[in-house]
N, C-alpha and C positions, 0 to 999 in steps of 0.2 A: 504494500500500500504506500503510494506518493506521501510525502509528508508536505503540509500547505504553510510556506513560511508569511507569516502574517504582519505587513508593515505598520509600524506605529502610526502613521495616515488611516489605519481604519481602525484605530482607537476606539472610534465612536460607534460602529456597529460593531464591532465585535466584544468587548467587553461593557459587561452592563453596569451604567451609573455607578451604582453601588461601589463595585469594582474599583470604578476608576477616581474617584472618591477618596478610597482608601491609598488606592498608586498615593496618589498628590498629599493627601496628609502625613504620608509615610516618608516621601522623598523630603515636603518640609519641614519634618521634624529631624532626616537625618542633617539636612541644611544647619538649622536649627543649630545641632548638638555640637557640630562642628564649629560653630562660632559663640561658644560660650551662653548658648538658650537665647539669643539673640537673633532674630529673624529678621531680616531686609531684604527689600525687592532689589536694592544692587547682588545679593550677594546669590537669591534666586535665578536674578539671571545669566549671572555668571556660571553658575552649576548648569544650569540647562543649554547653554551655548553648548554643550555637547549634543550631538545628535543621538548619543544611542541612550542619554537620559529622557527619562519619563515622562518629565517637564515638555522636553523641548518643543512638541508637537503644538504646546498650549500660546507658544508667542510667533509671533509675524516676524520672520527674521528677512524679507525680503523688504529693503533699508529703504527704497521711495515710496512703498506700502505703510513702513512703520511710520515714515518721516510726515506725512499727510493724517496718519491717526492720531499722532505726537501734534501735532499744529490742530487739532481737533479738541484735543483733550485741554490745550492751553487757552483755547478760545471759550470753552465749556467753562473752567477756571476763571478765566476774566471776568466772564457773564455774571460769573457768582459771585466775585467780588464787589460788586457792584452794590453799595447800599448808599442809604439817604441817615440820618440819626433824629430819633424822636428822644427829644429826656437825655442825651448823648447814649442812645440805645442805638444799635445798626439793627436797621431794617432795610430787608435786599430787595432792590428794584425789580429784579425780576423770578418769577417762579415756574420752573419745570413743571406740569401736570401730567398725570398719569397719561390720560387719555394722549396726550399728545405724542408722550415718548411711544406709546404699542403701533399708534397710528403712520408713524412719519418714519418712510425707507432710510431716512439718513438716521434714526437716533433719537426725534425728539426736537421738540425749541423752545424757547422763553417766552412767557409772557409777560409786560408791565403786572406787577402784583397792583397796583390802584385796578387796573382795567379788570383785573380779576376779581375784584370785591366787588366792584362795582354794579358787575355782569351776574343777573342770578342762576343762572346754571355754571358759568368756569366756577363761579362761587361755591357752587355744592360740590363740584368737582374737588378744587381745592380740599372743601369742608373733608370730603372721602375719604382722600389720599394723607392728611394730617391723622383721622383717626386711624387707618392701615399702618402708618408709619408708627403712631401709639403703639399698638398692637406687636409690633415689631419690638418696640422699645419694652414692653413689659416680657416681652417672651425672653428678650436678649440677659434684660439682667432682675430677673423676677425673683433669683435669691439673696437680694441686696434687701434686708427689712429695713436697712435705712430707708430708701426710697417709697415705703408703704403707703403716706401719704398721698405721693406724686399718683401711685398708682391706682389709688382709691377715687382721686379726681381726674384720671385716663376711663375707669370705670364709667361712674358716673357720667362724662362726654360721650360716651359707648350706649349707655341708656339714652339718654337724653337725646340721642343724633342717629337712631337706629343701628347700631349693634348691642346684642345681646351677651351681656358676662356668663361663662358657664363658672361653676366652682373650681377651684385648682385640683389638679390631683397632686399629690406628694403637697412638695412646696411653691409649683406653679405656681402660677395664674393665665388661664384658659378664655379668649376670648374666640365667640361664633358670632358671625354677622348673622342679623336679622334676614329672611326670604322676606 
């Protein structure tokens, strides 16, 4: 029987998620331990410039492809830097919405945050996407009990705005949006 040698290009069908998951946790932690538990993206991608590492498949090594995604990602950057100060509080000019980033072939665009308040549906939109990002935020660090409050009043915005708190299990805290 032929033996089928399998190029790291087909990563993606042939080992499942799971899998490859585990690849990249494994290779970042030997990263990791090599530099004193200490993880940086210079030093990831110095490990993966090799081709027969795990990594490598995961970056754009063809350098006028990267160099257009790099000028992409700085312009993204800028965007965001971009605030006005209420109180000497930074408030950013402009805001990503969900909808836009699934919708638009390039990635995604900005919107004036006025024009977004403004407007009653980007509004709700907006309103969504802030309580998802909650949701995000209580799952991320749900076993900080400092934080209890904060996540008492993520709760309650979740009620209030149509999603439903389910009870945590363990030490969780478990949000379901509302149908």
């Amino acid at each position: 029987m032929k033996k089928t040698k399998i190029k790291e290009t087909d990563l993606n069908q042939v080992i499942p998620k799971i899998k490859k998951t585990e690849i990249v946790q494994a290779e970042l932690k030997k990263i990791s331990e090599m530099n004193d538990d200490l993880l940086t993206a210079e030093n990831v991608v110095s490990v993966a410039k090799n081709e027969k590492n795990p990594l490598h498949p995961y970056f754009e090594w063809d350098n006028k492809k990267a160099s257009q995604r790099w000028r992409l990602w700085q312009a993204r950057f800028l965007i965001k830097t971009a605030v006005v100060y209420d109180n000497q509080k930074p408030i950013p000019v402009y805001v990503s919405l969900k909808q836009d980033r699934s919708d638009h072939e390039n990635g995604g665009g900005y919107r004036e945050l006025s024009h977004v308040i403004s407007d009653k549906d980007l509004c709700k939109m907006l309103l969504k996407d802030a309580l998802e990002d909650s949701e995000r935020f209580i799952e991320r660090y749900n076993r900080l009990r400092e934080l209890g409050g904060i996540f008492r009043e993520m709760k309650e915005a979740h009620k209030k705005y149509g999603m439903k708190k389910v009870e945590p299990k363990g030490k969780g805290i478990k949000i379901k949006r509302k149908n």
